[in-house]
DRENPA-3360 file (N, C-alpha, C; in nm, 2 decimals, always signed):
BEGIN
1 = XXXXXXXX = -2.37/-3.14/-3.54/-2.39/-3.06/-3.41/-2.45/-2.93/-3.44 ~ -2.37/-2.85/-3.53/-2.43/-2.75/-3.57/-2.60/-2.75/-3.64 ~ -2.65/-2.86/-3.70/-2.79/-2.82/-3.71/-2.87/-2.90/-3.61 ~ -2.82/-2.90/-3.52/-2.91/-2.92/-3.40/-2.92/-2.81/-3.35 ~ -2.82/-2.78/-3.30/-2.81/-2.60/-3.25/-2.87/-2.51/-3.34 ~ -2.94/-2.54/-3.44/-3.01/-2.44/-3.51/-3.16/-2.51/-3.55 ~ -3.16/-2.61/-3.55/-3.31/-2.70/-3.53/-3.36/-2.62/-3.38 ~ -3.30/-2.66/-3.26/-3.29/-2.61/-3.12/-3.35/-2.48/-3.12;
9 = XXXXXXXX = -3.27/-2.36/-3.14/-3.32/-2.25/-3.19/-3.43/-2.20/-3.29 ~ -3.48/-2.31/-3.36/-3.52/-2.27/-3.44/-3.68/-2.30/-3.37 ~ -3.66/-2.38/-3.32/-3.76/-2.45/-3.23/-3.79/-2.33/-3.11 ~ -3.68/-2.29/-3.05/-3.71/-2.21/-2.93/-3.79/-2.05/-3.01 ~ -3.72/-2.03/-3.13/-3.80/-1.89/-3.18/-3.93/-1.88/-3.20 ~ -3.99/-2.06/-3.27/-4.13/-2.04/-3.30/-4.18/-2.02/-3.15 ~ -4.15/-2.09/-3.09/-4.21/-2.11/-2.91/-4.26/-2.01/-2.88 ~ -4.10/-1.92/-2.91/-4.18/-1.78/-2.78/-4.23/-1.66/-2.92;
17 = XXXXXXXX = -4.22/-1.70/-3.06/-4.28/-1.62/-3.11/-4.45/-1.64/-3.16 ~ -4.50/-1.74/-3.11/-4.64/-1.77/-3.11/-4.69/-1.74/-2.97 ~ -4.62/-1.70/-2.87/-4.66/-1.65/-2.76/-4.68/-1.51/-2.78 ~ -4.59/-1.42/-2.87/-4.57/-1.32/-2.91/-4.70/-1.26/-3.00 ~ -4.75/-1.34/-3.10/-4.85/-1.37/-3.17/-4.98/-1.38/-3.08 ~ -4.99/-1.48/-2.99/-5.09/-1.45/-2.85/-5.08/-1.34/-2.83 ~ -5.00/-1.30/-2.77/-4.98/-1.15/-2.68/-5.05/-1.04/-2.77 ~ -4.99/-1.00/-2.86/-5.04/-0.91/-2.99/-5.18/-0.91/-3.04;
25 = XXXXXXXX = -5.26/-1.07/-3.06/-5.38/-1.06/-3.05/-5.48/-1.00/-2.92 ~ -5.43/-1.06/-2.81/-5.45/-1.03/-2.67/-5.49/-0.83/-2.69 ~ -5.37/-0.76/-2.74/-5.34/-0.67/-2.71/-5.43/-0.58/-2.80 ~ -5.47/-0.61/-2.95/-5.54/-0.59/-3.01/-5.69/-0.58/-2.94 ~ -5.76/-0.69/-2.92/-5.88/-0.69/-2.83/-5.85/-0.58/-2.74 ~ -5.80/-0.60/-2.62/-5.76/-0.45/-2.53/-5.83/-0.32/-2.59 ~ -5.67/-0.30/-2.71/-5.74/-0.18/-2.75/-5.85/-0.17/-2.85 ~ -5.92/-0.26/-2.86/-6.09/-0.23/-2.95/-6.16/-0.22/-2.83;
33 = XXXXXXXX = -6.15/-0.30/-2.72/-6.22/-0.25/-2.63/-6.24/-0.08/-2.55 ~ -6.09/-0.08/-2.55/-6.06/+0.08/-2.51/-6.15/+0.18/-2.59 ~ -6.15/+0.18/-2.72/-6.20/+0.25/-2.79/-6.38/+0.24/-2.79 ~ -6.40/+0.14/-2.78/-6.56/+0.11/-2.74/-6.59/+0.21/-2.61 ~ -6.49/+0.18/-2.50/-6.48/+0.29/-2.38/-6.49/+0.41/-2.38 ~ -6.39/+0.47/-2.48/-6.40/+0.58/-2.51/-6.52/+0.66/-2.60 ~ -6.52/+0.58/-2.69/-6.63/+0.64/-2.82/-6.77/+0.61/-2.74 ~ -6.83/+0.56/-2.64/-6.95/+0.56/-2.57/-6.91/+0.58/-2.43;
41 = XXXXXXXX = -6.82/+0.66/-2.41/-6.80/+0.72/-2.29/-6.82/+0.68/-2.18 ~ -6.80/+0.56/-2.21/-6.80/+0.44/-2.03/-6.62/+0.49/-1.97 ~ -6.67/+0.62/-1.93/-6.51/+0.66/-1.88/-6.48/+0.61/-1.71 ~ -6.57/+0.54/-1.63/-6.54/+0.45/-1.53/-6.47/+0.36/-1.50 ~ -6.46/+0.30/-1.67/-6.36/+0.17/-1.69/-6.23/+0.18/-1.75 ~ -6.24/+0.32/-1.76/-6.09/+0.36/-1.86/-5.98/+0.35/-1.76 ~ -6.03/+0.37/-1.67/-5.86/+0.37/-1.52/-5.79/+0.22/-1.57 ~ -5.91/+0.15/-1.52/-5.85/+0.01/-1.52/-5.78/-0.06/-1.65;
49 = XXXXXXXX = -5.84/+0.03/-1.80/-5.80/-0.02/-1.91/-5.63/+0.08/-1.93 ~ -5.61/+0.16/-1.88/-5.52/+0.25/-1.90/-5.41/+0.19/-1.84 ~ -5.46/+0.10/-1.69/-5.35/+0.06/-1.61/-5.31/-0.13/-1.71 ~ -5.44/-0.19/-1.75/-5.35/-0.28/-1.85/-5.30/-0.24/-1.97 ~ -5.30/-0.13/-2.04/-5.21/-0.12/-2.14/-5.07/-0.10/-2.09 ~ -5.03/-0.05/-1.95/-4.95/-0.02/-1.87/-4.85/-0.18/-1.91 ~ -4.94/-0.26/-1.82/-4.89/-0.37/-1.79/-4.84/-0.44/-1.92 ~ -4.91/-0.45/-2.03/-4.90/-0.42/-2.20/-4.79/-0.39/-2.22;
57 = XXXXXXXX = -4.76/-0.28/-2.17/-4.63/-0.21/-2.20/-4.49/-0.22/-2.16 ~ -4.51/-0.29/-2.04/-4.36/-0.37/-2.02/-4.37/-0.50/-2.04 ~ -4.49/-0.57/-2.06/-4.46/-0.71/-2.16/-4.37/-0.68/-2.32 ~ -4.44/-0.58/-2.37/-4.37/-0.56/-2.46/-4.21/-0.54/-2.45 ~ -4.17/-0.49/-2.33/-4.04/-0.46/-2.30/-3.96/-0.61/-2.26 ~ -4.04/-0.66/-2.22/-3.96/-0.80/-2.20/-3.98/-0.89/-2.29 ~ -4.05/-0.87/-2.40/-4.05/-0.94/-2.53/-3.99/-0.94/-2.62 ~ -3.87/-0.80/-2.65/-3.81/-0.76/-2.65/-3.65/-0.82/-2.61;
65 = XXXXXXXX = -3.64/-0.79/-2.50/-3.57/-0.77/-2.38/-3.50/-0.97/-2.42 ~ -3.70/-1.09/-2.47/-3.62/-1.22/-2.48/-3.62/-1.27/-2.59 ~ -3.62/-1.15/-2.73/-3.59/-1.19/-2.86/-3.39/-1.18/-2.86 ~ -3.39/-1.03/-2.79/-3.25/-0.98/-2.82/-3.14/-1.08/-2.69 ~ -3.20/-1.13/-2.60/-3.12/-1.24/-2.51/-3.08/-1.38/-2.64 ~ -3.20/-1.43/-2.71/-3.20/-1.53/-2.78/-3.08/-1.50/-2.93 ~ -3.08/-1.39/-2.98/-3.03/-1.31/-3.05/-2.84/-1.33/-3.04 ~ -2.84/-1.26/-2.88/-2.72/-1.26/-2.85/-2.63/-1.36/-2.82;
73 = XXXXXXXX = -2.66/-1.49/-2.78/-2.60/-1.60/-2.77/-2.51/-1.63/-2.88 ~ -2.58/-1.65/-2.98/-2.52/-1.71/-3.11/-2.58/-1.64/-3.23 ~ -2.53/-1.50/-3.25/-2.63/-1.42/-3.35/-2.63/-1.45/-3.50 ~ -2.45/-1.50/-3.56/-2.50/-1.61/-3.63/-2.62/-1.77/-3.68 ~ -2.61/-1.80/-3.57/-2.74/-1.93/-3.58/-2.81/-1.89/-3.55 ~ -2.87/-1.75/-3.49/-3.00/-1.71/-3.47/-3.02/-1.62/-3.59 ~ -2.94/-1.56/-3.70/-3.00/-1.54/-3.85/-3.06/-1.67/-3.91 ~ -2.99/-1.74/-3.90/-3.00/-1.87/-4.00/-3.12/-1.95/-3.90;
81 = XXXXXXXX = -3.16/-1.99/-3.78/-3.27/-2.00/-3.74/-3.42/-1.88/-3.81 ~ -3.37/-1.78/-3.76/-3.49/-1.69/-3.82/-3.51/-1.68/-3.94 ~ -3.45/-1.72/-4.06/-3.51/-1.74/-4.18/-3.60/-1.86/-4.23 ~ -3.61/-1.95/-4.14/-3.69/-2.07/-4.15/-3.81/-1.99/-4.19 ~ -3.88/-2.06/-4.29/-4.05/-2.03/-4.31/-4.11/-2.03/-4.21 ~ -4.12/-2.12/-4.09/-4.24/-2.10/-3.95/-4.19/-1.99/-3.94 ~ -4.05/-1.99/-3.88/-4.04/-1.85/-3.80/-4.06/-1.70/-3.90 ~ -4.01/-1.70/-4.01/-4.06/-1.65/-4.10/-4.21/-1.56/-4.14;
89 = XXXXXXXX = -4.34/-1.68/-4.17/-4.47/-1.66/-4.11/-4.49/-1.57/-3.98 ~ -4.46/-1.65/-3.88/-4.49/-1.60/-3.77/-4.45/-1.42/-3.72 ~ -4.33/-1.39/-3.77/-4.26/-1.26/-3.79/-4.37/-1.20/-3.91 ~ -4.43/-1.22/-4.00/-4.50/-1.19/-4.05/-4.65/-1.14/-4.01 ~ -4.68/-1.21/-3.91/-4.79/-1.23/-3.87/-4.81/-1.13/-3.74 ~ -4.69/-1.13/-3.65/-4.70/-1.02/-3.60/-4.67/-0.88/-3.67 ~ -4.61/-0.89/-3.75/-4.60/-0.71/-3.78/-4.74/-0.67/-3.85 ~ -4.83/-0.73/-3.92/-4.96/-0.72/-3.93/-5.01/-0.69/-3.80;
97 = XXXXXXXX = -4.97/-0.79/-3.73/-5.07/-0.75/-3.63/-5.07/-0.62/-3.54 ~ -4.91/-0.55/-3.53/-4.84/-0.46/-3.46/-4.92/-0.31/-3.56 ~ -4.92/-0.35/-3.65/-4.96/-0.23/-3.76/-5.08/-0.21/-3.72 ~ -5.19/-0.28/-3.76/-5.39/-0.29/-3.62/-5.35/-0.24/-3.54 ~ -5.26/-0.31/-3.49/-5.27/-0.25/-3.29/-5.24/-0.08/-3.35 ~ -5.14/-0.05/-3.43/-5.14/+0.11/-3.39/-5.25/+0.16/-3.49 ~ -5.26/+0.13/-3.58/-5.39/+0.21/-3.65/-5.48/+0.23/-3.55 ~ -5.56/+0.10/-3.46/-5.63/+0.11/-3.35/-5.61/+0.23/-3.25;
105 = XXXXXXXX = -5.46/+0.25/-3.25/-5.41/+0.33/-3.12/-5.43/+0.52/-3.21 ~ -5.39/+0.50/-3.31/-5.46/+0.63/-3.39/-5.57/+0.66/-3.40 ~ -5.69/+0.56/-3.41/-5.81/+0.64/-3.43/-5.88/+0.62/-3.30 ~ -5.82/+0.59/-3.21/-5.84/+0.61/-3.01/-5.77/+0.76/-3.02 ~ -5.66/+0.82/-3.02/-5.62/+0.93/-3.03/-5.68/+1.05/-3.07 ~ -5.70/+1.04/-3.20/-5.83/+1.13/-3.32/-5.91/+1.14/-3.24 ~ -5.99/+1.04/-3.19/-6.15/+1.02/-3.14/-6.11/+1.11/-2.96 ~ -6.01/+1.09/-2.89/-5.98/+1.14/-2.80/-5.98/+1.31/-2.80;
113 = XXXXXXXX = -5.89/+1.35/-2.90/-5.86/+1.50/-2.91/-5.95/+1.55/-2.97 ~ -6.06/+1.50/-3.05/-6.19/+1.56/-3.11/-6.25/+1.58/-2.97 ~ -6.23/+1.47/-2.90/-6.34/+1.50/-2.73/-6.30/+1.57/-2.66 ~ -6.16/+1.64/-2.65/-6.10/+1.69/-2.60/-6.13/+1.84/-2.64 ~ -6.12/+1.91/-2.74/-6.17/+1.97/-2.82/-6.28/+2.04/-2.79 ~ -6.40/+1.96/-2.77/-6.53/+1.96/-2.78/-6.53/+1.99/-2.64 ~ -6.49/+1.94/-2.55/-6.55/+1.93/-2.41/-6.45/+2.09/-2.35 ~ -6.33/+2.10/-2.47/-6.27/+2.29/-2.39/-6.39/+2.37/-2.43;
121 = XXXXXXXX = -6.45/+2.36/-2.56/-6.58/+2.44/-2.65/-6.65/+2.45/-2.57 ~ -6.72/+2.34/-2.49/-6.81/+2.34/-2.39/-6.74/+2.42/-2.27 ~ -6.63/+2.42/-2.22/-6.61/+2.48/-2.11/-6.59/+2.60/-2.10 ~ -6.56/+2.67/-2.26/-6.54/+2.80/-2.23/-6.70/+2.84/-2.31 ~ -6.80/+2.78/-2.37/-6.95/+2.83/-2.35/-7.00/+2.83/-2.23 ~ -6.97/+2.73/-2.11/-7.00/+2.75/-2.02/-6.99/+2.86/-1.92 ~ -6.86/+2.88/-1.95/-6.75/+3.02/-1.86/-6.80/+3.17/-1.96 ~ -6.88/+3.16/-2.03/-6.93/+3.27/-2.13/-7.04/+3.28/-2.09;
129 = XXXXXXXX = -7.13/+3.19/-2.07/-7.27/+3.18/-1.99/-7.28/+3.24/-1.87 ~ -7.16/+3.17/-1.76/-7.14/+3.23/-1.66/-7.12/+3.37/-1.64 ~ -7.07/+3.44/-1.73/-7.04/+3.56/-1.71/-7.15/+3.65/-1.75 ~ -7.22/+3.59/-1.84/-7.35/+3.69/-1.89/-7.43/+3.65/-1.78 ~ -7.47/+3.59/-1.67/-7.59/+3.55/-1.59/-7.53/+3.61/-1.49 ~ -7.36/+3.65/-1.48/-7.36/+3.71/-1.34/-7.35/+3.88/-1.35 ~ -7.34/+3.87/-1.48/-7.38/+4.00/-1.56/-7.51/+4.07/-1.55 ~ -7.61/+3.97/-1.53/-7.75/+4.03/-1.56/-7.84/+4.02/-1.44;
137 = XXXXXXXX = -7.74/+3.92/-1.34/-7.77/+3.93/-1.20/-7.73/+4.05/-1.14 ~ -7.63/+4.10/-1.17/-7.55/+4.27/-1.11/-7.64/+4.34/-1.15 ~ -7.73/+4.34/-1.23/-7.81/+4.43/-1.31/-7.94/+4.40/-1.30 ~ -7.98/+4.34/-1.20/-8.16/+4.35/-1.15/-8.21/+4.42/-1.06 ~ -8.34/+4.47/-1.13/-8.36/+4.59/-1.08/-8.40/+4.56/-0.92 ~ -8.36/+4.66/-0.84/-8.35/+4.71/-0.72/-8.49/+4.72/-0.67 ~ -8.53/+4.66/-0.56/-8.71/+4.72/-0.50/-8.70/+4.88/-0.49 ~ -8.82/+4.87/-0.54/-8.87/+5.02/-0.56/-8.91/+5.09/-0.42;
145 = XXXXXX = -8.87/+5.22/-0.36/-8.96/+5.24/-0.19/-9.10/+5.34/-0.27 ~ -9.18/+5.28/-0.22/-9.32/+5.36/-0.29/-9.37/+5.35/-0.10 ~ -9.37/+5.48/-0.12/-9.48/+5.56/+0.01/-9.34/+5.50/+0.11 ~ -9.27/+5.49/+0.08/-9.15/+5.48/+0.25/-9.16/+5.31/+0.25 ~ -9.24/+5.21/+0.20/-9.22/+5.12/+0.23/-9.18/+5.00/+0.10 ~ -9.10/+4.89/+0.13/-9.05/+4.83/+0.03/-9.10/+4.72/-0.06;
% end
């Protein structure tokens, strides 16, 4: 009885952890796209990419949310399920993949605050500009009255 209940389990971990494997790939694309957005400044489409990482973001919460449901039942048979080699692999295969996703999410950040950076540089050249032009506007010369007239 007992290694059915752990064949069973063992069966239900690979299931939802190759969905988890999907998801993660899924999520990886996302963010290489994001960063394509960013680094050639197609910032039109960033709303919409900003709002699926969102959605990203509480998948992850509920992926979560149905490892530690699966966990809690029987947390003994769910060690001894999760050491099987599939499930094994597969746990493998996402933390690789979780590691990309944030490297990805680091050099989106870098690339962000260098832009970030660059575009205050630009705003206070600009606000430096402005002040010398409204400087040299205060300062033009006045019409001259020659013979009474202007």
């Amino acid at each position: 009885m007992e290694y059915n209940q752990i064949t069973q389990l063992e069966r239900e971990l690979t299931f939802v952890l190759k969905e988890e494997y999907s998801f993660y790939q899924s999520l990886y694309i996302l963010i290489d796209k994001q960063k394509d957005m960013v680094k050639f400044e197609r910032d039109d489409k960033l709303l919409e990419l900003f709002t699926e990482m969102e959605r990203c973001h509480l998948r992850i919460q509920q992926s979560e949310e149905k490892i530690s449901g699966l966990k809690e039942k029987n947390p003994k048979l769910f060690q001894i399920a999760s050491s099987a080699p599939e499930v094994r692999k597969l746990v493998n295969s996402i933390i690789t993949l979780v590691k990309k996703n944030i490297g990805l999410v680091k050099e989106n950040e870098d690339y962000l605050k260098s832009r970030h950076e660059r575009i205050k540089t630009e705003l206070k050249e600009l606000q430096h500009s402005h002040k010398i032009l409204r400087y040299i506007r205060e300062n033009e010369p006045a019409p001259l009255f020659v013979d009474g007239k202007n």
